[in-house]
C-alpha angles and dihedrals in degrees: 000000000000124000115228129147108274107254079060102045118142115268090012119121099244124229086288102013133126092307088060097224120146117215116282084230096082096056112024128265108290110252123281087011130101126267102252109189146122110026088341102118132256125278097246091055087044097055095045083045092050090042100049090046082054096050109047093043092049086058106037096259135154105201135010139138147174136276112209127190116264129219086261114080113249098006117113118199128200106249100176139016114190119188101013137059114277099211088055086065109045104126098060088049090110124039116189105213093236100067129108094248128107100244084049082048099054103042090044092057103027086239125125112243124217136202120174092177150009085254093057089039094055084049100053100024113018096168085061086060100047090063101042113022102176127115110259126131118239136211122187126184126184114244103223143145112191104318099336115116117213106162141266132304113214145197130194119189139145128316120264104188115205097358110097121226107282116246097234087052083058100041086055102057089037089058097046081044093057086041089053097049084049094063090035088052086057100046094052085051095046097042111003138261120016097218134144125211099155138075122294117269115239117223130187123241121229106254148199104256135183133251122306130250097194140351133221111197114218135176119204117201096205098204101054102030094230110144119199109203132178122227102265093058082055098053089050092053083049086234128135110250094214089054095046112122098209098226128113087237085060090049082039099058092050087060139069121271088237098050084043091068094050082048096060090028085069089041098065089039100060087047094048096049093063086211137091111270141170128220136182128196137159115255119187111218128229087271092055097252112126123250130191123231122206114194129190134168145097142239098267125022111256086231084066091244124151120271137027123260144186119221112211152174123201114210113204094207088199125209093302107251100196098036085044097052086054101049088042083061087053111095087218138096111250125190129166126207146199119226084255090061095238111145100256090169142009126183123218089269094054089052091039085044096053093019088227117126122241092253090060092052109032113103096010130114116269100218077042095048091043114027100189079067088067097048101121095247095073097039093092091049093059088043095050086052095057110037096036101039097214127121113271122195118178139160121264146217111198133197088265090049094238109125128237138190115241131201128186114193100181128199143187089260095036151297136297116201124181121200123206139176123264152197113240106258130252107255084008105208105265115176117286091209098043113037107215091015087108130218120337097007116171099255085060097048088060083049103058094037095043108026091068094040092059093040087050094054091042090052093053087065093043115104113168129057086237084050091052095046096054084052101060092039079052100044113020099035088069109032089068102031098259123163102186132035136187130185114195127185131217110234120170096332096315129083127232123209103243104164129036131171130153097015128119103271113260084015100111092046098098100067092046106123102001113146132251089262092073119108094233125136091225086054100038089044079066100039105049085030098226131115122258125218125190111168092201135015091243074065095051093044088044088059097029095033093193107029109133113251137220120214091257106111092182131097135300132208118196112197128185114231101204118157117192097349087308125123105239101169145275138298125202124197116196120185121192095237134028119278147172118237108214114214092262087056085045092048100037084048094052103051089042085057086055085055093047097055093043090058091041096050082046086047089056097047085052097055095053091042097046089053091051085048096057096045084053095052096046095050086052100038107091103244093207124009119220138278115242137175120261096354122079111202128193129179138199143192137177125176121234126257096239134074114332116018094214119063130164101279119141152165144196146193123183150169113236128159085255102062137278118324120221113187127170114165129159124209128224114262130007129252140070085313094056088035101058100029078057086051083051095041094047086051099048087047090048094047092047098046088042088051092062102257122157122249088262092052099044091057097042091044093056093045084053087056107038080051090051077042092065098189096154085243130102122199143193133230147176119214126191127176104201120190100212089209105054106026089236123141144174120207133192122194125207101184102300133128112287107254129247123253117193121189133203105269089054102261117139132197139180101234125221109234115178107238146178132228127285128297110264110029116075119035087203091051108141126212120210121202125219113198105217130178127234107207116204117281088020122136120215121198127210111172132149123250092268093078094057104029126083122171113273100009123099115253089237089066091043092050088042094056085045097052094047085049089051086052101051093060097093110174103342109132124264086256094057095042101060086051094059098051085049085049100064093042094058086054084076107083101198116038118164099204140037125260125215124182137185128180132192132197134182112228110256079223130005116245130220088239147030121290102187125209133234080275116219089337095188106188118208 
């Protein structure tokens, strides 16, 4: 967090920087608006400054901010962040919209997004979690004006578990959101483009102060910028009153850059309320002790008089002398901080501890005034303190290498943190990524900000519990050093061993099954939902005298695994010698175990819906397909690799008075929903086609009813009537691939069948029909989209190869040559979608009997 005048800060378009804007200056300050001019800051910051103090103080928050595009498409940065250290919170500077993250989300769909609690925030945006585990609330609202998209205008505030985010608490931020796109929109039309490439600006909150030592009277005449002060203001801002200059530029340049955005934030507030109001912030002087500042005025003077004005005192707090005679008695080390973590206060053991004087320290900040603070090992502690509120106590290195305890004790206004003496402790955290490195090396430090982040996103892919299993052995095993690894379930109050990897084999068999009354820490770590550490196993006999032991001497780690407020089951960590887990191990663990029993409770319901899914496939998939006279028919499926392994693929083959059907169709989406809106519209296409209906109405009659249907899904097909005789045949297209017609002579073309648009979409939807001719010995293929598309290729290239392999076929049977064309599917590992095929071949010579197919020939 540099310090720079403020037309200069880090990350703020300068006077004639990337928003275009010249200074105000030249021309005068625009009416009913501030005079911005000097040091004071641009209008763009000012008016991301003025919106993010709205909008945390409209919800309740303590901290928010606003991410603004960038000059690179797709790519958010983060402009202003109001209530917490910017350089805490670098990595989440710059948020790309397609990420799986809420400000990405709401951004991406133009939709708030709201998060009463760490539980609802793991559930929707795991990857969120990963990086900041700690319990806040969290309001987004989309920036816009028409269809222009800004960015996104964000809260944080404390957790309310179980209680949603109130309506009236939306309704607020998206508001100030929708306020915020309307003056954006007016700067872009007035200077160009609002865009952000820098670092984000810092700004101070308003605060609850204490009582005042003495007070300085000032009147701020906000057109002109002329500032009348009384002595006493000016011998808080240690400034001669005879020499004052009597301009805002002259009170602006004896305060920080950050304060001096509050400052104008509540400015423009007051003026854009049109009504009297009354504010209250925190200022540092030019010595480093805070001051508060009380404002009061209105848009337009009540004596009907020109201009608008804000009325102020400035309350120099001191140094606190009775507060300060009682923490100089305490043995301990005191400091009190701002949220933007700047030394507002430092008792006489915190000068006698780091052997530095009040006036060395006071108004720096901290992780600047003490370096060791800043070393990347003790970064998620200070942000867990002030995000989640809560108390954190953790173990220290300092420069000296003597090691001291630290407590944070954070509160709305700000933080106090005590520092002690203390012993080194017993298996002391050293990197599990560089042995010797010490705690919080580097190389730990990418581990614990990348490694969940990748575990997150593969878990996201994972589907089964074996799946999700394989992940975490792959992920999390090595990004802490493990060596063994068990996932247990929770089944009807016992839990079942699920996983296993790195133990003595048979070993774990004994706690397979045991109920949730044994004293077990695999069973206590679920049932008291909190994580277990033991850094050797003489720890872990010592707490559980009895419970059989391994060879391993090293370390365990127990983790919950709870989803939702729901036991899910139980992790255990070994590692082959003892070890200490520092608190960023303990927190990063713990989250990740969050992740884990999402994915595995996800896992579970996959499993029960992917079982009702394939029964329902098998009952509506036809089990043999007809003999007919004269056309041999053969059919194939075979389920995707991703996700479900159902989906709304299906064939058909019938027998109608007007010839023989041939349907193939393919519905949007896969599960127990696809699978049972194909069963209805099988059934529909069957019923029509057996009623008598012409191809047209067959496929218009079965759009009518999918829309009735209402299933939120849409689906293609693909209908021909074909007269086994004659070779004739009529065909009708909904939106689905063209078919394949091979000839004789082994030529094969994609035919071009007129069409209409999907089922499911337009009630008026009409359905051409193009008459083609089968001639004898010919092959017609019907197939679904699965069988010709592959991630990242164009479909032409995927129905040409089709169509060579088709063609390749020569004179294999029908049989075989389904089998090739599947063949060649399965040689794709990951395939998204189904793929269903049917071909149909007119007999070279018609037989005296039967010769049968290969019948439905599903392959799985």
């Amino acid at each position: 967090m540099r310090r720079t005048a403020a037309g200069e800060h880090a990350g703020c378009v300068n006077w004639y920087g990337a928003a275009g804007h010249a200074p105000l200056s030249e021309s005068g300050p625009p009416p009913g608006k501030p005079n911005t001019t000097g040091r004071l800051p641009d209008e763009l910051a000012l008016v991301l400054a003025q919106a993010a103090v709205s909008g945390i103080e409209s919800v309740g928050g303590y901290a928010g901010g606003v991410y603004l595009r960038s000059r690179t498409q797709g790519l958010l940065r983060l402009a202003v962040l109001a209530g917490l250290p910017s350089a805490l919170f670098r990595p989440w500077w710059r948020m790309h919209v397609n990420r799986p993250f809420p400000v990405a989300e709401a951004h991406r769909s133009g939709q708030a997004v709201h998060l009463s609690d760490a539980e609802e925030a793991m559930r929707r945006f795991p990857q969120l979690m990963a990086g900041l585990p700690y319990p806040f609330g969290s309001l987004y609202a989309p920036v816009f004006s028409g269809r222009e998209k800004y960015g996104v205008l964000y809260v944080l505030r404390r957790a309310t578990p179980g209680e949603p985010v109130s309506q009236s608490d939306r309704r607020r931020l998206t508001t100030d959101a929708r306020r915020l796109g309307g003056a954006l929109a007016e700067l872009g039309a007035a200077g160009g483009p609002v865009e952000w490439d820098g670092e984000p600006v810092s700004v101070q909150l308003p605060a609850v102060t204490t009582p005042p030592v003495r007070i300085g009277h000032f009147d701020w005449d906000l057109e002109s910028g002329a500032v009348s002060a009384d002595d006493e203001l000016c011998a808080i801002l240690g400034c001669d009153p005879a020499a004052f200059p009597g301009t805002i530029d002259a009170l602006a340049a004896r305060l920080a850059p950050e304060d001096v955005y509050g400052l104008w934030a509540i400015a423009r507030q007051a003026l854009d309320s049109g009504r009297r109001v009354s504010r209250r912030m925190r200022l540092q002087g030019p010595d480093g002790r805070p001051h508060l500042l009380e404002l009061s005025g209105r848009a337009l003077p009540p004596d009907g008089g020109s201009g608008s004005h804000l009325a102020g005192f400035l309350v120099d707090l001191g140094v606190g002398p009775i507060t300060g005679e009682a923490t100089d008695r305490l043995p301990r080390c005191i400091f009190s901080l701002d949220r933007l973590g700047r030394i507002t206060y430092l008792n006489h053991g915190a000068e006698t501890l780091l052997g530095c004087s009040r006036s060395e320290l006071a108004g720096r900040v901290l992780w600047e005034a003490l370096p060791w603070f800043g070393h990347p090992g003790y970064e998620d502690h200070f942000r867990a303190a002030l995000l989640s509120h809560d108390p954190v106590h953790f173990m220290a290195q300092s420069a000296s290498k003597e090691w001291k305890s630290v407590s944070l004790y954070p509160g709305h206004d700000g933080m106090t943190l005590t520092l002690a003496e203390a012993e080194k402790p017993a298996y002391s955290p050293q990197s599990v990524v560089l042995p010797g490195v010490g705690l919080g090396s580097p190389a730990d430090r990418a581990a614990a900000l990348y490694r969940p982040v990748a575990l997150a996103i593969a878990l996201t892919e994972a589907v089964t519990a074996r799946q999700v299993s394989a992940v975490v052995t792959e992920e999390l095993l090595p990004a802490f050093g493990g060596r063994q690894l068990a996932i247990y379930l929770l089944n009807e109050r016992h839990l079942y061993l699920a996983w296993e990897t790195g133990f003595p084999q048979g070993f774990l068999d004994r706690f397979d099954g045991v109920g949730l009354d044994a004293r077990l820490p695999g069973v206590e770590t679920l049932t008291s939902g909190r994580p277990i550490f033991f850094e050797s196993m003489e720890r872990l006999a010592a707490a559980y005298p009895g419970i059989p032991m391994d060879a391993n001497v090293g370390a365990r780690a127990f983790l919950p695994l709870i989803a939702s407020g729901r036991p899910v089951g139980s992790c255990i960590l070994g590692f082959d010698k003892p070890r200490g887990f520092s608190p960023e191990e303990r927190t990063v663990l713990t989250a990740l175990a969050g992740l884990i029993a999402q994915a595995l409770e996800r896992a579970q319901r996959y499993d029960t819906e992917a079982a009702l899914a394939r029964g329902l496939q098998d009952a509506l998939l036809p089990h043999r397909l007809p003999v007919v006279e004269g056309v041999d028919t053969v059919a194939r499926y075979l389920p995707g690799t991703q996700g479900m392994d159902v989906g709304g693929d299906w064939y058909d083959v019938a027998e109608t008075e007007r010839g023989l059907a041939l349907v193939i169709g393919d519905v949007q989406g896969h599960g127990v929903s696809a699978a049972a809106t194909m069963g209805q519209l099988r059934s529909a296409v069957r019923a029509f086609a057996l009623s008598g209906h012409d191809p047209q109405e067959v496929m218009t009659g079965t759009n009518g009813l999918l829309i009735d249907l209402d299933p939120g899904q849409f689906a293609s097909c693909c209908y021909i009537v074909l007269d086994p005789a004659s070779g004739l045949a009529q065909a009708v297209r909904a939106g689905h691939p063209q078919p394949l017609l091979r000839h004789v002579d082994g030529d094969t073309e994609v035919l071009d069948l007129r069409g209409g648009v999907v089922l499911g979409v337009d009630v008026d939807a009409v359905y051409p029909v193009t008459e083609l001719r089968l001639a004898r010995g010919e092959v017609l293929a019907l197939y679904t989209d699965g069988l010709v598309e592959q991630p990242g290729s164009d479909i032409d290239l995927g129905i040409d190869q089709l169509c060579n392999t088709l063609a390749e076929t020569g004179s294999s049977s029908l049989a075989e040559t389904a089998d090739r064309l599947i063949r060649e599917a399965r040689h794709a590992t990951d395939r998204p979608d189904d793929i269903a095929l049917l071909l149909a071949a007119r007999r070279a010579e018609v037989s005296t009997g039967h010769e049968r197919g290969a019948g439905a020939g599903r392959v799985r």
